[in-house]
C-alpha positions as CSV (number, residue, x, y, z in Angstrom):
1,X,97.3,-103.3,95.1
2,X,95.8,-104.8,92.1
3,X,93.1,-103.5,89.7
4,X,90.4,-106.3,90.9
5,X,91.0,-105.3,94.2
6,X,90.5,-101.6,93.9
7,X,87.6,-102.2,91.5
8,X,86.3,-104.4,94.0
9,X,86.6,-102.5,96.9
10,X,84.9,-99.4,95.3
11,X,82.1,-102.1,94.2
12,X,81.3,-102.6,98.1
13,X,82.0,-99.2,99.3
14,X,79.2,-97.7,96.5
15,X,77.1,-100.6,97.6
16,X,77.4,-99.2,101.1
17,X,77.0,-95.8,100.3
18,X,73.8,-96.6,98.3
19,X,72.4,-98.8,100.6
20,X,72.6,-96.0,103.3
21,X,70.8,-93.5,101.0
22,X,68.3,-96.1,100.6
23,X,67.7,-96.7,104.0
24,X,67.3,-93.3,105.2
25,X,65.3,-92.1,102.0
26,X,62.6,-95.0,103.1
27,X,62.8,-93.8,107.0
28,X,62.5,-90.3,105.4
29,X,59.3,-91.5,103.6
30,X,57.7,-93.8,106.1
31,X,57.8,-90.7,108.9
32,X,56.4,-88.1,106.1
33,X,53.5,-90.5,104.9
34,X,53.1,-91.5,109.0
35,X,52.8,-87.5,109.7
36,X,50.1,-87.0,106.6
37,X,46.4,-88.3,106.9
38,X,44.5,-89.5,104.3
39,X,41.7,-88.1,102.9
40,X,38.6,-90.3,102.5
41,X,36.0,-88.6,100.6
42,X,32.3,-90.3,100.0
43,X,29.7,-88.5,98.1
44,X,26.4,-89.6,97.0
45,X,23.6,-88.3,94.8
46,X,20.1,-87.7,95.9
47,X,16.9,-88.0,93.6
48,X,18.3,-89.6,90.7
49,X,16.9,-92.1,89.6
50,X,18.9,-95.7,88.6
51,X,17.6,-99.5,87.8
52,X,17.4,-102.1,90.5
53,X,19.8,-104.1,88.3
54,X,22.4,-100.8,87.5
55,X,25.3,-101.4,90.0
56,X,26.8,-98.4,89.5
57,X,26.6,-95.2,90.7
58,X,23.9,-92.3,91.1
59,X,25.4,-90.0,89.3
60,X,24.3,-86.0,90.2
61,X,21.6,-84.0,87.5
62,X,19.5,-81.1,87.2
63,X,17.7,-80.4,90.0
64,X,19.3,-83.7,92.1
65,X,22.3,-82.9,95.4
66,X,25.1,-84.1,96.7
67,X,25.9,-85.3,99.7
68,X,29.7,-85.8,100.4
69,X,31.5,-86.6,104.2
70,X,35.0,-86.8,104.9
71,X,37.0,-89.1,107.2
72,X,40.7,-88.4,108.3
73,X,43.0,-91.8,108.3
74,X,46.4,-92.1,109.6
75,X,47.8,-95.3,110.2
76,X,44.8,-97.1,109.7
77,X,42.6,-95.1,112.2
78,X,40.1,-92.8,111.8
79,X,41.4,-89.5,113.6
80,X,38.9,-87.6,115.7
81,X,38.8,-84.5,113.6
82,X,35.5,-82.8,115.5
83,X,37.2,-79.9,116.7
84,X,39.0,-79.1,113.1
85,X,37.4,-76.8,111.5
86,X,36.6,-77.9,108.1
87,X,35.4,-75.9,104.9
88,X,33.8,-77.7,101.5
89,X,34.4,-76.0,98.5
90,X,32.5,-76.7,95.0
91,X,34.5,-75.3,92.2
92,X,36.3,-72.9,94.4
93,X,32.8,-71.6,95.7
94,X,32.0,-72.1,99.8
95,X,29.0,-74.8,100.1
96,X,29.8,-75.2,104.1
97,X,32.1,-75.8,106.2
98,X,32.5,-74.9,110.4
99,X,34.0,-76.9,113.5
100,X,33.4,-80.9,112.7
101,X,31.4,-80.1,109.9
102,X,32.5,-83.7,108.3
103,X,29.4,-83.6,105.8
104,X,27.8,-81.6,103.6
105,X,25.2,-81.4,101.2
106,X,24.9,-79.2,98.2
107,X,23.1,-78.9,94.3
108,X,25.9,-79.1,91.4
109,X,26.3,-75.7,89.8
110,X,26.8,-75.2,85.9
111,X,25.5,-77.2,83.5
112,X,26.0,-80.9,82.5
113,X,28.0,-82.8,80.9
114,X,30.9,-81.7,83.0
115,X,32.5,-82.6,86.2
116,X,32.7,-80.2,89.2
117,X,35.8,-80.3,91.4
118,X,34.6,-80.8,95.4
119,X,37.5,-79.4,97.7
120,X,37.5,-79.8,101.4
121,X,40.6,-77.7,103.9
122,X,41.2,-78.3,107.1
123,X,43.2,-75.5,107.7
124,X,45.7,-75.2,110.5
125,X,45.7,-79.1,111.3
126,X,48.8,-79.7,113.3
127,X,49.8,-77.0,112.7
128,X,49.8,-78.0,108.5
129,X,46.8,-76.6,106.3
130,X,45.6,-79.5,104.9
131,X,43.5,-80.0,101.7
132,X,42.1,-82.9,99.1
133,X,40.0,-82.3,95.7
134,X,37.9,-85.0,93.8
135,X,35.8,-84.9,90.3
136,X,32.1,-85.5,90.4
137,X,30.4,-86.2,87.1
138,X,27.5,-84.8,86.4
139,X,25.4,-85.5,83.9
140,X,22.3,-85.2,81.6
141,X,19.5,-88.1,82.3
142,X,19.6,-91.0,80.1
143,X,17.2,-93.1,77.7
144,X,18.2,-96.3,76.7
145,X,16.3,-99.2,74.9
146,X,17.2,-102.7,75.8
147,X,16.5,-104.9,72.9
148,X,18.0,-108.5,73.6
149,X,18.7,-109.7,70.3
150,X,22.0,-110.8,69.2
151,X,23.5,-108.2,66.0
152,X,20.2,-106.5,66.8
153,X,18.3,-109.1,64.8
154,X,15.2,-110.5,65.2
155,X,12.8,-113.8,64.2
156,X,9.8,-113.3,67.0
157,X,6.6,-111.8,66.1
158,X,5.2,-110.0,67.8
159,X,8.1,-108.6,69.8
160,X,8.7,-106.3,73.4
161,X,11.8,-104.2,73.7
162,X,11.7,-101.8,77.2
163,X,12.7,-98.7,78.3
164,X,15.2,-97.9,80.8
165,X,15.8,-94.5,82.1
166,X,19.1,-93.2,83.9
167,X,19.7,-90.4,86.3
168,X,16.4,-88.7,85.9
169,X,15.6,-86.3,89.0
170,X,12.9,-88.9,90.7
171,X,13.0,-91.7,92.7
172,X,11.0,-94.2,90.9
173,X,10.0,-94.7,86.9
174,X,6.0,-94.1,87.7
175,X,6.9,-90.6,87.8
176,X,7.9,-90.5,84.0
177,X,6.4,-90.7,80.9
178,X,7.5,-92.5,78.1
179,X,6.7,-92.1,74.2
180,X,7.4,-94.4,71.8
181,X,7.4,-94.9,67.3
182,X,8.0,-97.5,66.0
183,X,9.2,-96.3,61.9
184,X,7.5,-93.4,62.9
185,X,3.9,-94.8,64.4
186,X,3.2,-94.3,67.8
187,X,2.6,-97.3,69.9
188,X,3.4,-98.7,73.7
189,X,2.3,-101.1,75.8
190,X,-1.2,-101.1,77.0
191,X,-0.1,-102.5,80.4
192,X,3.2,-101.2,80.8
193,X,4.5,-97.6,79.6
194,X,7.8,-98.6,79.4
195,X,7.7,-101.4,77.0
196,X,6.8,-101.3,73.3
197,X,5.2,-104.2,72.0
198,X,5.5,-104.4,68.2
199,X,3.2,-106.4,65.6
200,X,4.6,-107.2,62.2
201,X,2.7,-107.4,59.4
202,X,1.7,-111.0,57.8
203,X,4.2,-111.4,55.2
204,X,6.9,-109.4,55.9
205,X,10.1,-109.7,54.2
206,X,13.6,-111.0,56.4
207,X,15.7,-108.1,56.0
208,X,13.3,-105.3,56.8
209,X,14.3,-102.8,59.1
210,X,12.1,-101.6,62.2
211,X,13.1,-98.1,64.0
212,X,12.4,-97.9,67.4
213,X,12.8,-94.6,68.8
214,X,12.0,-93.4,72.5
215,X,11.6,-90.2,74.2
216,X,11.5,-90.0,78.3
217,X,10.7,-86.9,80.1
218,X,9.7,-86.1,83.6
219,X,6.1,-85.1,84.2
220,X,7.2,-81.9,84.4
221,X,8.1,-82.1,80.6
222,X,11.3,-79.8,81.7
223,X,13.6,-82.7,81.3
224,X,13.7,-85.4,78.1
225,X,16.4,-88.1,77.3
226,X,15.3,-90.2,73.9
227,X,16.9,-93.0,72.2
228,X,16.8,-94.9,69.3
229,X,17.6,-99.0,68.1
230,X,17.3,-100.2,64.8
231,X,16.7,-103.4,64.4
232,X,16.6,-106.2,61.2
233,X,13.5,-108.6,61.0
234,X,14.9,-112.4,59.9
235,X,12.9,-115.0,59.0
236,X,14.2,-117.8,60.1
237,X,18.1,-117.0,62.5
């Protein structure tokens, strides 16, 4: 027998060989990931306060709770899991849990900036205990000051810049107060707390810098978020 024909033939019987370990690893895998459900965790943050425009998320803060609810998935369909008994865990500490308790509500522990670690078990579900974890952020409220000028320079006087607060424990901006300096004057719009309208001077220079600083707090003065923008007056951009 030749050398090509033995190299050959060992070619096509490794082929075969790995081919069968391939098939049978896949089978293997499609009836383990068929037999395990997937967790689908929501959660969702009550009184904390975010923009109309803000797409994102309420994330949790002082004095705000969570609300989280579970679904079971298996081959596209949501399993029927009211007779499991489930139990919701927040950073290995019992917030609830019983037969078909599929959602739960709870406040975040600790202090912020962290993340707490939200663990449900379903133990004993087929036979399998069964458990998932996620990370919630959870955060300090926010200040921020939007000033829409390119480079953060302006040529308009007199000019508005606003105040936009983030995660504060409330469910609408009436219910805070906001303070503003501008280089260390006090000053706010008449009609609106959350904008500050500022004045130059006749006769002031391009290249002077304004410093707009912001302080929000809730009207229970227990929580405050500032922020500050400096920003370059230009005669003529």
């Amino acid at each position: 027998m030749s050398t090509r024909l033995i190299v050959k033939k060992g070619i096509l019987f490794g082929f075969f060989i790995f081919s069968a370990f391939l098939f049978f690893s896949l089978k293997s895998a499609k009836a383990q990931t068929a037999s395990s459900p997937q967790f689908l965790i929501t959660w969702k943050a009550s009184n904390s306060y975010i923009p109309s425009f803000y797409q994102g998320k309420a994330l949790p803060t002082p004095g705000s709770k969570i609300t989280a609810s579970l679904e079971l998935i298996s081959n596209g369909r949501i399993l029927d899991i009211s007779s499991q008994n489930i139990y919701w865990y927040e950073d290995e500490v019992l917030v609830g849990g019983g037969m078909g308790v599929q959602q739960v509500t709870f406040p975040p522990f600790g202090a912020p900036p962290s993340s707490l670690i939200l663990e449900v078990d379903l133990p004993q579900y087929n036979g399998v205990d069964l458990s998932h974890s996620i990370n919630i952020p959870f955060v300090e409220p926010m200040a921020v000051i939007a000033a829409p000028y390119p480079d953060q320079e302006f040529s308009s006087n007199p000019l508005a810049v606003e105040g936009i607060p983030f995660f504060f424990n409330t469910t609408s901006s009436d219910n805070l107060l906001f303070n503003w300096t501008v280089n260390g004057q006090t000053g706010s719009s008449a009609e609106n707390p959350q904008v500050a309208d500022i004045t130059l001077p006749q006769g002031t220079q391009s290249g002077t810098n304004i410093d707009v600083s912001l302080s929000i707090k809730g009207l229970t003065g227990s929580t405050v978020a500032t922020a500050d923008q400096n920003l370059t007056f230009q005669n003529q951009l």
